[in-house]
Every structure is written in C-alpha cells, then in structure tokens.
FITOR-703633 format. One record per residue: residue number from 1; x, y, z of N, C-alpha, C in turn; residue in three letters. Coordinates in steps of 0.05 Angstrom, whole numbers. Layout:
BEGIN
<pos: NUM&nX: X&nY: Y&nZ: Z&caX: X&caY: Y&caZ: Z&cX: X&cY: Y&cZ: Z&code: ALA>
...
END
This chain:
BEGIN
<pos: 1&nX: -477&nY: 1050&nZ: -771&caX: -502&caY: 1039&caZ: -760&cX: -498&cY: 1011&cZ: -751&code: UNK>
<pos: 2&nX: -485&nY: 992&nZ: -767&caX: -484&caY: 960&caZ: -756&cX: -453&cY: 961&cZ: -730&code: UNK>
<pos: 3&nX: -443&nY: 980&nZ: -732&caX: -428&caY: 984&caZ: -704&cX: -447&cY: 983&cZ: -675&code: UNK>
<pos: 4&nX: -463&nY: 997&nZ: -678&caX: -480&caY: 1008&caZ: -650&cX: -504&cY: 987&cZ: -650&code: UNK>
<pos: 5&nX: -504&nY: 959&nZ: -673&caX: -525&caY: 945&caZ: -666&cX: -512&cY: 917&cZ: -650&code: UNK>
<pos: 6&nX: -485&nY: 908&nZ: -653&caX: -475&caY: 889&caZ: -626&cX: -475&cY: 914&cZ: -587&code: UNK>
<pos: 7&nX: -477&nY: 932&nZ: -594&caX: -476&caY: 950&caZ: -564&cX: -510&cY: 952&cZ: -556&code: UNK>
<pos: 8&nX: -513&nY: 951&nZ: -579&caX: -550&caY: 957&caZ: -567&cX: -556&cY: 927&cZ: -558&code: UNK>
<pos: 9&nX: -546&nY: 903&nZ: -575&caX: -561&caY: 877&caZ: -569&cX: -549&cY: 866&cZ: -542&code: UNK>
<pos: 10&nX: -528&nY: 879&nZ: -529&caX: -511&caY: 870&caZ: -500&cX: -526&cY: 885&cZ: -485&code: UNK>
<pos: 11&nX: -536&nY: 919&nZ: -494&caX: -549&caY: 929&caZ: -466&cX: -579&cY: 921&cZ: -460&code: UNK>
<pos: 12&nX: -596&nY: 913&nZ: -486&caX: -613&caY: 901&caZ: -475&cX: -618&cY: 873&cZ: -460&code: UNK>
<pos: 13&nX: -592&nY: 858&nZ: -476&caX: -585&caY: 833&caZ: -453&cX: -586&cY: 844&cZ: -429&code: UNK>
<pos: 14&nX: -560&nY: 857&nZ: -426&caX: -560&caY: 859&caZ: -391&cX: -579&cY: 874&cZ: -381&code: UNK>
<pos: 15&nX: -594&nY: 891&nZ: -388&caX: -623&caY: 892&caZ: -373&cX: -643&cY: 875&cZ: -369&code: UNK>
<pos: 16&nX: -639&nY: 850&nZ: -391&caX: -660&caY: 831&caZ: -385&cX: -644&cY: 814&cZ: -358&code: UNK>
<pos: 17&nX: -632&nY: 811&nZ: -371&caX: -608&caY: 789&caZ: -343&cX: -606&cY: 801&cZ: -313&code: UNK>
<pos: 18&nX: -616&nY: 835&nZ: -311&caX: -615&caY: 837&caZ: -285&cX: -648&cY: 836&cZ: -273&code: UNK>
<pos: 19&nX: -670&nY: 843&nZ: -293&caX: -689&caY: 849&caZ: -297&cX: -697&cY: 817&cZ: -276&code: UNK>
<pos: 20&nX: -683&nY: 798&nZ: -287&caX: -689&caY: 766&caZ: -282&cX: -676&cY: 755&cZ: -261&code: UNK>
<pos: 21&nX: -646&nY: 772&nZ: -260&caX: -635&caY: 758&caZ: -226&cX: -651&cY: 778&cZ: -203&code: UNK>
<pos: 22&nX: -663&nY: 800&nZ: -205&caX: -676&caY: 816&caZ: -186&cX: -704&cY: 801&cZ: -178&code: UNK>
<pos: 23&nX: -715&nY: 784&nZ: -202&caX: -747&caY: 771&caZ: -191&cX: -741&cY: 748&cZ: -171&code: UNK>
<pos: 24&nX: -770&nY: 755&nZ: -157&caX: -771&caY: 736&caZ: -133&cX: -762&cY: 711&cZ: -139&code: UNK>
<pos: 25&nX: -781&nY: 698&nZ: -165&caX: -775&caY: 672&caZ: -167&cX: -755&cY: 657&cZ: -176&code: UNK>
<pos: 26&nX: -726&nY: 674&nZ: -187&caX: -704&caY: 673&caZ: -194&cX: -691&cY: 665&cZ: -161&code: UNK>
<pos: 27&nX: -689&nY: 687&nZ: -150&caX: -682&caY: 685&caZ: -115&cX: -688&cY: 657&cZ: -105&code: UNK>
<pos: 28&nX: -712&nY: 654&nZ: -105&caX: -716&caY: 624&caZ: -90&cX: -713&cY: 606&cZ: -108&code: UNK>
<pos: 29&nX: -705&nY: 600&nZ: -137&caX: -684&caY: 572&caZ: -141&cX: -662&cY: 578&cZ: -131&code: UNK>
<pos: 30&nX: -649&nY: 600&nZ: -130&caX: -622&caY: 600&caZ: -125&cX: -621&cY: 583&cZ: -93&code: UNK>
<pos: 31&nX: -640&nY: 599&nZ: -82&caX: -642&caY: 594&caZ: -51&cX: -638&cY: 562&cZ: -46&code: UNK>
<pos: 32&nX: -667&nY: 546&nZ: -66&caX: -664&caY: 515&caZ: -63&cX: -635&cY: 494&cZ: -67&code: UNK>
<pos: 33&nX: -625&nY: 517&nZ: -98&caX: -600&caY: 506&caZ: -103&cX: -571&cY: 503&cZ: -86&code: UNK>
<pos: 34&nX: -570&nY: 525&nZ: -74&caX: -552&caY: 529&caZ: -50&cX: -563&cY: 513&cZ: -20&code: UNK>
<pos: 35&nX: -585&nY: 511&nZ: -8&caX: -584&caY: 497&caZ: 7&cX: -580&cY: 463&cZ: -6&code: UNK>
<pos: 36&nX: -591&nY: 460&nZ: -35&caX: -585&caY: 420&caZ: -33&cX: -552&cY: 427&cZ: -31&code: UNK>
<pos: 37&nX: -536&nY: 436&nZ: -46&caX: -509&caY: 444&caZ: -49&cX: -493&cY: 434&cZ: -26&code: UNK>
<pos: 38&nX: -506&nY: 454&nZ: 5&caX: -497&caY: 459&caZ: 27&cX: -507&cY: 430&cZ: 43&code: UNK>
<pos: 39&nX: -524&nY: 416&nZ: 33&caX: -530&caY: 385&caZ: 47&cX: -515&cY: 366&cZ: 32&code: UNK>
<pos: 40&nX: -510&nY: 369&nZ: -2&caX: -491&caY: 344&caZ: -7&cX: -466&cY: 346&cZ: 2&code: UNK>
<pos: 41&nX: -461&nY: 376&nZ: -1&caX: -427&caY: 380&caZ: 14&cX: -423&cY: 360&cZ: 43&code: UNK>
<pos: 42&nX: -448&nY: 372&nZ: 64&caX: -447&caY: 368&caZ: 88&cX: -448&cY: 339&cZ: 92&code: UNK>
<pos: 43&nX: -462&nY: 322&nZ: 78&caX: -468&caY: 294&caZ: 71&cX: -433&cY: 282&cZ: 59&code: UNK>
<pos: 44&nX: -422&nY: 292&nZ: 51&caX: -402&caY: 284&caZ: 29&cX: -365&cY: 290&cZ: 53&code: UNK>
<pos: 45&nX: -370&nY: 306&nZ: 71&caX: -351&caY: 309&caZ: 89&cX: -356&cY: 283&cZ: 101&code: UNK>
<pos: 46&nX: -388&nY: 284&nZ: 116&caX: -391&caY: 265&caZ: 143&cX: -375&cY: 243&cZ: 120&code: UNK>
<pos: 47&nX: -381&nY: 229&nZ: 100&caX: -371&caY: 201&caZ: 92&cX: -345&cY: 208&cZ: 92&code: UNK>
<pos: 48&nX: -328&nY: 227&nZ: 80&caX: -304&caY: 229&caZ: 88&cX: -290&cY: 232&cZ: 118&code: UNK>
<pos: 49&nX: -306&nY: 239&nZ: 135&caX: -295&caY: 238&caZ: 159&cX: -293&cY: 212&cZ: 177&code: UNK>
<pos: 50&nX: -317&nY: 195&nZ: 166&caX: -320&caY: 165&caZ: 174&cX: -304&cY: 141&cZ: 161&code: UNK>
<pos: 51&nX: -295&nY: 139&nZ: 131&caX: -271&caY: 132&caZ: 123&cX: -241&cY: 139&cZ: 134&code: UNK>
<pos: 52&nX: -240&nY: 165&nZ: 141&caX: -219&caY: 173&caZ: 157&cX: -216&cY: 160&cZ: 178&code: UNK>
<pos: 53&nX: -233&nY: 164&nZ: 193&caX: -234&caY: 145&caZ: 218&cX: -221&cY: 116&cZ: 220&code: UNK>
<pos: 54&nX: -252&nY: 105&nZ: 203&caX: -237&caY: 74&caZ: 202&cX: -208&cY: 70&cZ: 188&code: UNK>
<pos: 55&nX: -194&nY: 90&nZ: 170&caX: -173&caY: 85&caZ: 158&cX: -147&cY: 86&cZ: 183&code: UNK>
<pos: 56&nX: -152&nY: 107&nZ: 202&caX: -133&caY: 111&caZ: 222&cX: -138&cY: 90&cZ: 244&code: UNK>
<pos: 57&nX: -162&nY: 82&nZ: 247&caX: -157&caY: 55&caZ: 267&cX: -142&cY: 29&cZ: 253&code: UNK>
<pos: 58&nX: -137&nY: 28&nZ: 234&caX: -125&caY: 0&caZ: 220&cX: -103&cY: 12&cZ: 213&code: UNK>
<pos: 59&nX: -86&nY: 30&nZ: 213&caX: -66&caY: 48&caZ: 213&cX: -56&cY: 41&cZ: 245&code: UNK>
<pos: 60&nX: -64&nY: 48&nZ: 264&caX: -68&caY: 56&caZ: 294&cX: -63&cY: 28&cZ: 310&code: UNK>
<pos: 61&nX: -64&nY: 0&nZ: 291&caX: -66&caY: -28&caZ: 306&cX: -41&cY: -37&cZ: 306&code: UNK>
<pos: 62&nX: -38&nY: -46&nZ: 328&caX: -10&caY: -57&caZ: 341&cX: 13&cY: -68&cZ: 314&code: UNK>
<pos: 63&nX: 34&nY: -56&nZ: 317&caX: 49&caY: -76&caZ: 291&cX: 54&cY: -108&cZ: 298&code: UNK>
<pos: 64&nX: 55&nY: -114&nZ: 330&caX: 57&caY: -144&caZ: 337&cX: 42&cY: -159&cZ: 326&code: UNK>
<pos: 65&nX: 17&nY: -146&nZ: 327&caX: -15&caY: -163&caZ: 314&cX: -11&cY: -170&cZ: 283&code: UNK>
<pos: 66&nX: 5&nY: -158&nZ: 282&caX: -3&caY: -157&caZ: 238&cX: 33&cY: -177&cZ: 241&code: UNK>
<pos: 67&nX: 46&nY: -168&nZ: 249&caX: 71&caY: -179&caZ: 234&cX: 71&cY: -212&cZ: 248&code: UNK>
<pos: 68&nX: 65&nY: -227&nZ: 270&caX: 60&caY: -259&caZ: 268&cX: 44&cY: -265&cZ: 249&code: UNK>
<pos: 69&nX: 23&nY: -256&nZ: 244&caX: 1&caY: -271&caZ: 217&cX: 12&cY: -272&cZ: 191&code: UNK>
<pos: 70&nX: 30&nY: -250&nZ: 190&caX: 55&caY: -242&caZ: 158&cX: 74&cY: -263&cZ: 161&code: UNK>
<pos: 71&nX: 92&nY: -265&nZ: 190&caX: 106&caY: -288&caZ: 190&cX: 96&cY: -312&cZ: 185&code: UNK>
<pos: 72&nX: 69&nY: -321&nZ: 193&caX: 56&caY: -350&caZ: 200&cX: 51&cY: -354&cZ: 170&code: UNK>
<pos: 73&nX: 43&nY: -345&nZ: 148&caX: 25&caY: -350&caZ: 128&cX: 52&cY: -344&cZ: 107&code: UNK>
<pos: 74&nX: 66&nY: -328&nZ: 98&caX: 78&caY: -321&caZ: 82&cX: 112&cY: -341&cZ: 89&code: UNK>
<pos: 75&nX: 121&nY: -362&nZ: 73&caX: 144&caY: -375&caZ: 75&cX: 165&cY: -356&cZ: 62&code: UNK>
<pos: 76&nX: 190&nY: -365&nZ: 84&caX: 204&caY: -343&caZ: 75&cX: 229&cY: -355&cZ: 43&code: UNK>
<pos: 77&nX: 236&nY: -330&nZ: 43&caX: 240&caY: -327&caZ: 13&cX: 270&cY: -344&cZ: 9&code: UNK>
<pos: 78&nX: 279&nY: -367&nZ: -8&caX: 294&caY: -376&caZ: -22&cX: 310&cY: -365&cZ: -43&code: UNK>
<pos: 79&nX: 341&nY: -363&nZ: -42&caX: 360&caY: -351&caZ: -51&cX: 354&cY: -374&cZ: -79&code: UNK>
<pos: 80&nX: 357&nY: -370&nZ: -109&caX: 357&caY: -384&caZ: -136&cX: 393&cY: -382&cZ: -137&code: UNK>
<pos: 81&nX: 402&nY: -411&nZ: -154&caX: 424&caY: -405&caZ: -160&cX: 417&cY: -404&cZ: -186&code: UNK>
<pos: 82&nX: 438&nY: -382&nZ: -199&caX: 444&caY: -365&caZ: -222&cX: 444&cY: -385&cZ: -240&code: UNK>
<pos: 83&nX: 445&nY: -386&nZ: -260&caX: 447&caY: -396&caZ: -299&cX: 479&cY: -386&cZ: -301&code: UNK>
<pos: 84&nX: 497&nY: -407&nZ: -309&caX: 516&caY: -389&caZ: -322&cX: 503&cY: -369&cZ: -349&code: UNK>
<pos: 85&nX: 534&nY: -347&nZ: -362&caX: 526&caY: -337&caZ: -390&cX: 518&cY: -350&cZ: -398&code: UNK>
<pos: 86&nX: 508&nY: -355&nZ: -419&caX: 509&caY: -360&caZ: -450&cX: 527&cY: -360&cZ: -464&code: UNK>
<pos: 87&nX: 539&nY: -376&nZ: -477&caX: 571&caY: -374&caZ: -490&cX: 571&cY: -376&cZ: -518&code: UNK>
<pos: 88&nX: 565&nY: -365&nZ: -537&caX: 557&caY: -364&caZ: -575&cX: 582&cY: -382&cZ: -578&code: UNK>
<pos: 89&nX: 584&nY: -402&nZ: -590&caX: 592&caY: -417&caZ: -598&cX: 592&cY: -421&cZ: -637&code: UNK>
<pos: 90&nX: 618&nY: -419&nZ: -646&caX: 622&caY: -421&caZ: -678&cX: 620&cY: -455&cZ: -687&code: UNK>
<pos: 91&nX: 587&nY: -463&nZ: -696&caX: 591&caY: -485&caZ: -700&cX: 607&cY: -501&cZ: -722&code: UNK>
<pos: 92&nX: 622&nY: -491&nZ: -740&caX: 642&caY: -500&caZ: -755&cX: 660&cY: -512&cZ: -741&code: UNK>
<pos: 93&nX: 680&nY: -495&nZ: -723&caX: 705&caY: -498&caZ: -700&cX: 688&cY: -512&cZ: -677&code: UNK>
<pos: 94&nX: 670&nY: -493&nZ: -657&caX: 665&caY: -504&caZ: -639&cX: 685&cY: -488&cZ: -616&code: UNK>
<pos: 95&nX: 691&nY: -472&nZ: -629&caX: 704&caY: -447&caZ: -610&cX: 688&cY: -426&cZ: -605&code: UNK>
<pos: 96&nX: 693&nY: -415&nZ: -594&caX: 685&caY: -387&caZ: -574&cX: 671&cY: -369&cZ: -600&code: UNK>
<pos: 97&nX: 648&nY: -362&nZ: -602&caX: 651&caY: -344&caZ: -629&cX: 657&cY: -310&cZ: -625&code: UNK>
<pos: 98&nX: 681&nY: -306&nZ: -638&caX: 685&caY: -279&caZ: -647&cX: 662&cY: -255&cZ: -642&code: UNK>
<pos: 99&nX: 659&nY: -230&nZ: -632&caX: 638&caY: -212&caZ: -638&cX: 638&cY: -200&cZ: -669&code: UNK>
<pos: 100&nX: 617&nY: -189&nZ: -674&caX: 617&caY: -175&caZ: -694&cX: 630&cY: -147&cZ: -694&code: UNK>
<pos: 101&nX: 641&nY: -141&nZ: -719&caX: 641&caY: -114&caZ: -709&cX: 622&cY: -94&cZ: -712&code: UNK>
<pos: 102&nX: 632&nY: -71&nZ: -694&caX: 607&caY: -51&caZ: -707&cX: 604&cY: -34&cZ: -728&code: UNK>
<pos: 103&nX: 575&nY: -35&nZ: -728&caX: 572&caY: -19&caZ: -749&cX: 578&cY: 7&cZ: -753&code: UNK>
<pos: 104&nX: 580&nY: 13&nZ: -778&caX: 587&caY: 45&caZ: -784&cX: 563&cY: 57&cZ: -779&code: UNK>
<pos: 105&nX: 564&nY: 90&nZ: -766&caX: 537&caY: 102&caZ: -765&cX: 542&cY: 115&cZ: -791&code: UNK>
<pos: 106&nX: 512&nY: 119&nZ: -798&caX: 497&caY: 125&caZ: -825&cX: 507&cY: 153&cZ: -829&code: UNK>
<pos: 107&nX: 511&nY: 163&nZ: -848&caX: 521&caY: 191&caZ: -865&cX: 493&cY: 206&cZ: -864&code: UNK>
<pos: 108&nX: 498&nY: 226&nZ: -853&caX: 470&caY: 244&caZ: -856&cX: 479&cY: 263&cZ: -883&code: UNK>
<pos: 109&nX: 444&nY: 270&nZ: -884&caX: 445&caY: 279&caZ: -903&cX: 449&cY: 313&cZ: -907&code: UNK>
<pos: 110&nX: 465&nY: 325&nZ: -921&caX: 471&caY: 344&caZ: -925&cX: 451&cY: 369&cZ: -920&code: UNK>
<pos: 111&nX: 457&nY: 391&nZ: -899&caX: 440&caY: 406&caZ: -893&cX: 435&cY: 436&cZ: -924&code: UNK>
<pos: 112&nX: 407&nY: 430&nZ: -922&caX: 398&caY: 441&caZ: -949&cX: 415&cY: 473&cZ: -947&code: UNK>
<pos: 113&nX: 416&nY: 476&nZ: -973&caX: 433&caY: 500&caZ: -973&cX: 415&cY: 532&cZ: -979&code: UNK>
<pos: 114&nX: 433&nY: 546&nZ: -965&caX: 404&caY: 575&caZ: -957&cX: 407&cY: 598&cZ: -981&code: UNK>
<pos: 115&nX: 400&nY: 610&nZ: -991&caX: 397&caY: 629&caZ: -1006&cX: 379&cY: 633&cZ: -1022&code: UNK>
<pos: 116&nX: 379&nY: 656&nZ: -1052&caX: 363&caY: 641&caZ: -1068&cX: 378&cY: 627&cZ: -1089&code: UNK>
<pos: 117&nX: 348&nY: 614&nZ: -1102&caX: 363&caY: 594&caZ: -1123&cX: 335&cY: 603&cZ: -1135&code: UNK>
<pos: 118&nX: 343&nY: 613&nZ: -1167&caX: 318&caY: 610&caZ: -1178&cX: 326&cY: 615&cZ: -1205&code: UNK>
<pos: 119&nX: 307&nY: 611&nZ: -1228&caX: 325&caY: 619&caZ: -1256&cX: 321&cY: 644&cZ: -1260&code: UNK>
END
C-alpha cells in the first residue's frame, strides 16, 4: 500500500501541473514574460553593438596619431648600471667566506608493514 502512495501523489501532481499550464491565465504571464525577455535581450545587444562600434573606431585610428603623443610625453628609458655580487666575507680573517656544506636529506620513515598482526 505505501508503494502506490509516492505514484498516486506524482499523478495527481502532473494533472494539476497540466490542468494549470493549459489555463488562459497561466498563457498570458508566460506571454508577458517572454516578450519583457525578448526587449531586454533586444535592449542588451543594441548596447553591445554600440560599445562595439566605438571600441573599433579607437582600434581603427591612425597609428601616426597615437605613437608622436607616446613619443612626446613618455622619456625614453635609461640603461641602470649593475651592483656588483655580494661577497660574504669571514669577519675573523677577512677572507672570502667558505660555503656551507649541505645538508643531509632527512631519513624517511619506514613504510608500515602489511599483514596481520594481532594477539
């Protein structure tokens, strides 16, 4: 009996659910909703097609025009001379200091062992 009561509570859903997309007044929100839909779309191209526009005319303008005002305003670029190294110095001597050596890498730890173990 509680098997055939989730199948009964879906078929009376979907009879109410068609019962409700079939009424008039279901139809005409849809209707309203699809035409605002179809004007913000249409509204939402034109701004993208007018950004487009102006983006390709400033794209589209002479490179002579833009590159004297880049030359005129922007000084051109100065070569830095370098820093020598850094030289570690052993302040005891005052010689060159030695590197360290390296370190040992760390001993891993033993991969756990598989079987049983039990008393």
């Amino acid at each position: 009996m509680l098997q055939i009561l989730p199948f009964a509570l879906g078929l009376v859903t979907g009879a109410f659910a068609l019962k409700l997309a079939k009424s008039e007044k279901t139809r005409e929100s849809l209707r309203r909703a699809q035409s605002s839909l179809r004007g913000a779309a249409a509204t939402g191209l034109a701004a993208i097609e007018t950004s487009s526009g102006q983006m390709r005319e400033k794209l589209a303008a002479p490179a002579a025009m833009v590159e004297p005002a880049v030359a005129a305003t922007a000084p051109a670029p100065r070569a830095r001379a370098r820093k020598p190294a850094a030289t570690v110095v052993d302040v005891a001597t005052g010689a060159p200091a030695v590197a360290a050596p390296a370190r040992k890498p760390r001993a891993r730890k033993p991969a756990p062992r598989s079987g049983g173990g039990g008393a």
